[in-house]
ZAMARGU-4260 file (C-alpha; in steps of 0.2 Angstrom, whole numbers, plus 5000, padded with zeros to 4 digits):
<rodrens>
0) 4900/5034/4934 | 4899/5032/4952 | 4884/5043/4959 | 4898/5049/4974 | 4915/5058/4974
5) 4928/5049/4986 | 4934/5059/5002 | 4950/5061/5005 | 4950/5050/5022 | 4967/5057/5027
10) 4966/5073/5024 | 4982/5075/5025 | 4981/5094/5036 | 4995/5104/5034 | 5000/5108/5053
15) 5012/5120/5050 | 5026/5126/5036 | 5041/5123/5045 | 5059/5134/5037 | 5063/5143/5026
20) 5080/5147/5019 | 5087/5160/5031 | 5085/5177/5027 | 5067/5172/5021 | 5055/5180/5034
25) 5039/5173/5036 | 5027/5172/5050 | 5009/5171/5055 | 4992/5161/5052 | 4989/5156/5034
30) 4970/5153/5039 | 4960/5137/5030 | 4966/5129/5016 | 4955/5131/5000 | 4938/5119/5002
35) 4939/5105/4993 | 4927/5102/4977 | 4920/5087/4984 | 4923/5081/5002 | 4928/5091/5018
40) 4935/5106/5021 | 4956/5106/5022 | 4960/5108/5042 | 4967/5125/5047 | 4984/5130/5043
45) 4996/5137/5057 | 5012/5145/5052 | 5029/5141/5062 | 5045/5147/5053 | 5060/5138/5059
50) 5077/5140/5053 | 5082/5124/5043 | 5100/5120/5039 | 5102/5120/5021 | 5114/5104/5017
55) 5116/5095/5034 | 5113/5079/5031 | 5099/5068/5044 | 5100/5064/5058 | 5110/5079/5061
60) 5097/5091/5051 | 5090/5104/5062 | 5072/5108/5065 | 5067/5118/5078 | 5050/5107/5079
65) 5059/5093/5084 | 5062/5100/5102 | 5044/5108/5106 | 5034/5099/5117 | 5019/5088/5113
70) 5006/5098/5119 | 5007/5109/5107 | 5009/5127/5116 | 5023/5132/5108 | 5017/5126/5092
75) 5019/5108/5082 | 5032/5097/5084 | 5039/5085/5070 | 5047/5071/5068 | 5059/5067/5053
80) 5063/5050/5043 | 5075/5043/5055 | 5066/5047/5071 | 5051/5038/5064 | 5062/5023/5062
85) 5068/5022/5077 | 5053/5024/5083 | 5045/5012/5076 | 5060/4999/5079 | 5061/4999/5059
90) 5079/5003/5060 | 5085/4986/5065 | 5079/4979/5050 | 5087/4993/5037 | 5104/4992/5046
95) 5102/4973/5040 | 5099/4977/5021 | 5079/4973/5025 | 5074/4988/5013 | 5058/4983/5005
100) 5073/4980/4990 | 5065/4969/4976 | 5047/4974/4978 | 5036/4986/4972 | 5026/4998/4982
105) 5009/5005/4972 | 5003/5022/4978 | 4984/5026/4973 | 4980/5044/4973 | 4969/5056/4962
110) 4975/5071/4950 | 4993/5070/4958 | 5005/5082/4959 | 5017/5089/4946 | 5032/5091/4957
115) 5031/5074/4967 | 5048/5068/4957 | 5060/5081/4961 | 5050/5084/4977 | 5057/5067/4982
120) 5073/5068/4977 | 5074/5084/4988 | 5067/5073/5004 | 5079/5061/5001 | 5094/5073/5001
125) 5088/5080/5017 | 5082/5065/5027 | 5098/5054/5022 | 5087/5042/5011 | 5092/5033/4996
130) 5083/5038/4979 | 5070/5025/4974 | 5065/5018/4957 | 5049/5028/4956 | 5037/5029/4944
135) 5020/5036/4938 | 5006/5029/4929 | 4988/5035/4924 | 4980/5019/4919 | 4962/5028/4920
140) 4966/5043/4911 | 4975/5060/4912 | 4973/5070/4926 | 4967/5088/4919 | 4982/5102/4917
145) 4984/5105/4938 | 4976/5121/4944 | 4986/5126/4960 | 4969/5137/4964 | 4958/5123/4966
150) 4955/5118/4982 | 4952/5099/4977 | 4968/5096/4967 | 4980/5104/4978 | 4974/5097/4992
155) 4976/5079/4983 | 4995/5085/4976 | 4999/5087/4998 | 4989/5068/5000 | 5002/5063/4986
160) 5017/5071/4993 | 5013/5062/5010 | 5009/5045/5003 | 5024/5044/4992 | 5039/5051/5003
165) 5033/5042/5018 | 5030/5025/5009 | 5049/5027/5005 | 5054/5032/5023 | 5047/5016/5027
170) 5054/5005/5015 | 5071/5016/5005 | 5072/5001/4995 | 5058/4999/4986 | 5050/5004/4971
175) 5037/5014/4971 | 5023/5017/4957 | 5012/5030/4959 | 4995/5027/4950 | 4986/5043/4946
180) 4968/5042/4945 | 4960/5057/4933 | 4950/5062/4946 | 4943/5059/4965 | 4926/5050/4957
185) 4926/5033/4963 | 4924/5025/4946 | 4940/5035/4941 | 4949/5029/4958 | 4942/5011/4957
190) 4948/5009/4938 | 4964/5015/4944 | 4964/5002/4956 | 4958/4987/4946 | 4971/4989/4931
195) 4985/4992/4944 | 4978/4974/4952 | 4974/4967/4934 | 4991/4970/4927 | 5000/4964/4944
200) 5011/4981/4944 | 5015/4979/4963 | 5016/4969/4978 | 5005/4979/4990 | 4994/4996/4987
205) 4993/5010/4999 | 4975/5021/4998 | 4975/5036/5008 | 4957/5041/5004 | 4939/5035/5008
210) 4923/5039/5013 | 4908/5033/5020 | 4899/5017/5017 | 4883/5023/5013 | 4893/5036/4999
215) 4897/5023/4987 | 4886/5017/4976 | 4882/4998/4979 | 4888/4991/4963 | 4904/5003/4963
220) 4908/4994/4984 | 4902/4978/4974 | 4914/4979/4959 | 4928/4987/4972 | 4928/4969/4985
225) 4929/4961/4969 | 4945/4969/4964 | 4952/4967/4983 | 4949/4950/4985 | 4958/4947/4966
230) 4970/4958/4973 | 4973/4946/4987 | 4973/4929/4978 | 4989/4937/4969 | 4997/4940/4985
235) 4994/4959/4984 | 4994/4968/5003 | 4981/4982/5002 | 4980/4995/5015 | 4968/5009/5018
240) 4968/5024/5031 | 4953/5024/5042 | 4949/5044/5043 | 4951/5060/5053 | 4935/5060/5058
245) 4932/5048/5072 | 4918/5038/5074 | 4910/5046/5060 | 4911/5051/5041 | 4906/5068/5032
250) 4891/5067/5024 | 4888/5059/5008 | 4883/5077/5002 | 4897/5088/5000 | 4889/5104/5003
255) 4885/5099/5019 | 4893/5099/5035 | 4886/5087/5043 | 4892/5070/5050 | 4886/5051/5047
260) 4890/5038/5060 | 4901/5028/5050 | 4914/5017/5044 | 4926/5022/5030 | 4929/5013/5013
265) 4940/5005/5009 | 4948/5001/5027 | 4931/4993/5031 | 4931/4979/5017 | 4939/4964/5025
270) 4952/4960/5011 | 4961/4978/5017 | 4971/4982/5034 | 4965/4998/5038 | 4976/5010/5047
275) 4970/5021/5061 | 4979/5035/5069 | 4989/5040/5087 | 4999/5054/5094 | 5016/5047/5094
280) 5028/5054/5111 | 5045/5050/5105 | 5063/5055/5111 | 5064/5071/5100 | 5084/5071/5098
285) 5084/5050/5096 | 5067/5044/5090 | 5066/5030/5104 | 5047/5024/5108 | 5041/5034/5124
290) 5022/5032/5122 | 5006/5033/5111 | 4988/5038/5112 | 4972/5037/5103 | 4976/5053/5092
295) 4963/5067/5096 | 4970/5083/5095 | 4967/5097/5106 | 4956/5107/5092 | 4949/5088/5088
300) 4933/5077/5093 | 4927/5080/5110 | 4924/5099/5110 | 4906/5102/5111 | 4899/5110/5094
305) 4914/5106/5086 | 4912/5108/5066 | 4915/5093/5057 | 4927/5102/5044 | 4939/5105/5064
310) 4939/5085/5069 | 4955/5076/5071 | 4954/5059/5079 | 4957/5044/5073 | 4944/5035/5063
315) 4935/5019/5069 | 4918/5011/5070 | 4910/4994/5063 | 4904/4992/5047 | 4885/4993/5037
320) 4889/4980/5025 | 4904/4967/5030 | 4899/4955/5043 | 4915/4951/5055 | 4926/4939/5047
325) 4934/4927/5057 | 4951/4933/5062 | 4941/4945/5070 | 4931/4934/5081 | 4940/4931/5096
330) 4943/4949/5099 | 4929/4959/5095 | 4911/4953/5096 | 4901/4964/5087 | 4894/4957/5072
335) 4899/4968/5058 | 4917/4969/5052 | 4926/4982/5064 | 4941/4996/5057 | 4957/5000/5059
340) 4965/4983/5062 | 4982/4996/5066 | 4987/5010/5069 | 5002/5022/5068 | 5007/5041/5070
345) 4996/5054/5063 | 4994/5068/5076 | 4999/5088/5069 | 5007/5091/5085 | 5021/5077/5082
350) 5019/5076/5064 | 5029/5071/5050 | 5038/5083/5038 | 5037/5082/5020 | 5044/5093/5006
355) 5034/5101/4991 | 5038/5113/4978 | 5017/5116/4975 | 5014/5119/4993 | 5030/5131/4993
360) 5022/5141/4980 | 5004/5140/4987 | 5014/5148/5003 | 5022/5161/4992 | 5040/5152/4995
365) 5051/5149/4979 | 5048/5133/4973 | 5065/5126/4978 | 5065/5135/4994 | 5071/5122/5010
370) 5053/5123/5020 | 5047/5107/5025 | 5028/5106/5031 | 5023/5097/5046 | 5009/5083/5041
375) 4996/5074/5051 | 4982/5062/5049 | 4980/5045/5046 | 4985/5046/5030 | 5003/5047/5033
380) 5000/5028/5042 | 4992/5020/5028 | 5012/5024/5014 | 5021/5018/5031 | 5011/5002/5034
385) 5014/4998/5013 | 5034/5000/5016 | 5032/4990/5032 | 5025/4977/5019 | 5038/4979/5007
390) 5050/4976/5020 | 5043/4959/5026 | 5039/4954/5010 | 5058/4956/5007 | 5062/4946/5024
395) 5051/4932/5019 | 5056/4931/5000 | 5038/4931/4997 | 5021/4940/4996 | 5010/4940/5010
400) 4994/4946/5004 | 4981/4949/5018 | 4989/4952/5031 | 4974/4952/5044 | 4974/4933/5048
405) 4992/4933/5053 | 4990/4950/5063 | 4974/4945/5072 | 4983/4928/5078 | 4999/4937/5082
410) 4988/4948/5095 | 4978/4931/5100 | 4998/4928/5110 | 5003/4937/5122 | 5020/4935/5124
415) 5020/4938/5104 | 5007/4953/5104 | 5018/4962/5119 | 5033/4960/5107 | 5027/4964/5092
420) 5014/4977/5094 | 5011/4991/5104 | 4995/4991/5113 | 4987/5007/5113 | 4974/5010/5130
425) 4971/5029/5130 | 4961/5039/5122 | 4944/5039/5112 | 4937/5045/5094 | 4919/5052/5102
430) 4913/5065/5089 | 4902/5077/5099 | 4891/5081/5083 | 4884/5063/5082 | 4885/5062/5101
435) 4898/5047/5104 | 4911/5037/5097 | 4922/5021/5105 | 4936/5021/5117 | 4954/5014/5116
440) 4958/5001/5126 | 4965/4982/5128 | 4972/4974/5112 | 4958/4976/5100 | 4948/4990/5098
445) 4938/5005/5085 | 4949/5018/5087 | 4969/5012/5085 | 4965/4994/5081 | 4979/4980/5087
450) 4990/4996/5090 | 5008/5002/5080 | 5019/4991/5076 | 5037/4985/5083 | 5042/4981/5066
455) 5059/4973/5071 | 5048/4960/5079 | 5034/4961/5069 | 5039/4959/5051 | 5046/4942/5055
460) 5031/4935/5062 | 5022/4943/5048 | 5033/4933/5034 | 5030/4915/5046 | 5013/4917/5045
465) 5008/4922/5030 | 5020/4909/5021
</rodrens>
């Protein structure tokens, strides 16, 4: 058994619970989420009640959040399913039937959560989605009887909620699988992770967890780029999210609050794309792309004597044990293997919202209550990025495997890399506790990678190139 417990790397904080049916009055600050067992401490919770229209269909559901302004003063803003698409220029490709239909999206999370299957169906109804073929699996071993008091498997059961409904935002198409490993360990999540790659269940796998380098036992990382790489000579697209944490990782302790400067596992092992995070500005009635930058929030990295269990900025850095592989090497020339190689949209303050019976009753709600809560973190870019996958593996009627090759070439063009991928300049991941961290800037760098994706433009190229 592995000497560590895995952290979750997206964290998914709950920004803010967003509706409730009307007549239902709730207000106020919920305070911090219940610590986790092993890993940091759940972000705090900010309470927004917004009147949600129960039975309008998207685009035409109301949130009040949509219409708040980005920086937050008068409270989060969110973006739903189709804004996201839009966005993203992913709406192109599902008006032509390009769904992610035919492949299978495998979802890796720990303990689960015991609502995600009518929690999905009830995010579909509202966001206008299709209902997937989705399944779940626990190849490792049951989770124990969920326990809505501890800190550690609710906030997994929030992680799961994310990765799931989002994956299928991305890709309405799609199967998906959620494989439930027993716990956070990382032999537990690892097994998981080999028998879902052993047994071919899918085409790519989304992981919305990690840790530090240094926190995995070395024959555990070992064993784990062993499964990847098998993963990869099947075809298998693996994604990973790079943190919450910027430039560095919560220590390997997990009593302690203090901060390594590190890289996160998996996103650092070179057969994953690992997924970093920006603060999406989009048309709030529309969705259309205004802008992105290197996600910090306001509460986030910068401030001086900032607690590590309050950061929010995109995680980035090199890594301590991959040396840089060569589809990095024209664009960074540090010697070590550098994360994310992409990013996406993971600020609170323009976060996406995602429905939960488990988080309803945490809040006090009834369980089938119409509140949505607003999500941030890189976690929600890691599920996206899979349905992105799905999708061009769809276009080009085949698997693409790893992806980093093509991507890294595509941003080697610049026509191509103009079109395909937006470029994210501004911002920075410094961490005042370890006093630093990198800065956003021209095509590649450690904070948002290549950028987010155009995917209208993208996922082409992505099929041609990894034919």
């Amino acid at each position: 058994m592995g000497r560590s417990r895995r952290f979750r790397a997206g964290r998914a904080s709950i920004g803010a619970a967003i509706v409730a049916a009307a007549g239902l009055a709730f207000s106020g600050v919920m305070g911090a989420m219940p610590a986790s067992a092993a890993g940091p401490k759940a972000h705090r919770i900010t309470v927004h009640p917004e009147i949600f229209q129960a039975g309008r269909q998207a685009p035409n559901a109301t949130f009040g959040c949509q219409t708040r302004p980005m920086d937050g003063s008068q409270g989060p803003r969110c973006y739903q399913a189709a804004q996201i698409q839009n966005a993203y220029n992913i709406t192109p490709l599902l008006n032509r039937g390009i769904t992610g239909a035919g492949r299978t999206i495998v979802i890796v999370d720990a303990f689960g959560s015991p609502t995600i299957a009518s929690d999905l169906q009830t995010f579909d109804a509202t966001m206008g989605l299709p209902d997937p073929s989705f399944t779940q699996i626990t190849p490792a071993g049951s989770p124990p009887p969920f326990d809505i008091n501890n800190g550690n498997q609710f906030g997994w059961s929030v992680e799961t909620t994310l990765d799931v409904e989002w994956a299928h935002a991305a890709a309405p198409g799609a199967n998906i699988v959620l494989a439930v490993a027993p716990s956070n360990n990382d032999t537990d999540i690892l097994n998981t992770t080999k028998y879902v790659v052993d047994h071919n269940i899918g085409d790519v796998i989304s992981q919305s967890f990690g840790e530090a380098e240094a926190c995995m036992d070395p024959t555990l990382l070992d064993q784990q780029h062993a499964v990847f790489a098998a993963a990869v000579r099947k075809g298998i697209t693996l994604f990973a999210s790079s943190g919450d944490s910027g430039a560095s990782q919560p220590s390997c302790d997990p009593n302690s609050t203090d901060a390594l400067f590190a890289a996160s596992t998996p996103a650092s092992d070179p057969n994953v794309t690992g997924v970093g995070g920006t603060t999406l500005t989009a048309d709030p009635s529309t969705g259309a792309y205004q802008s992105e930058t290197a996600w910090t929030e306001p509460f986030g990295c910068n401030p001086p004597a900032v607690a590590l269990s309050d950061v929010n900025c995109s995680g980035g850095g090199f890594s301590s044990v991959y040396a840089r592989p060569d589809y990095q090497s024209a664009l960074q020339k540090n010697h070590a293997r550098g994360v994310p190689d992409v990013a996406y949209n993971a600020g609170v303050s323009g976060g996406v919202l995602i429905f939960s019976a488990t988080i309803n009753v945490a809040f006090g709600f009834p369980p089938n209550a119409p509140v949505f809560f607003i999500i941030g973190g890189t976690s929600a870019g890691s599920p996206q990025w899979a349905g992105l996958a799905a999708d061009a593996d769809q276009l080009g009627g085949h698997r693409m495997g790893n992806i980093n090759p093509a991507l890294y070439s595509i941003a080697q063009a610049k026509m191509l890399y103009a079109a395909a991928l937006h470029d994210i300049t501004v911002g920075n991941n410094d961490v005042a506790e370890i006093g630093g961290g990198f800065d956003a800037g021209a095509r590649w760098d450690p904070v948002t990678g290549l950028g987010s994706p155009n995917a209208a433009a993208l996922l082409p190229l992505l099929a041609q190139r990894t034919s």
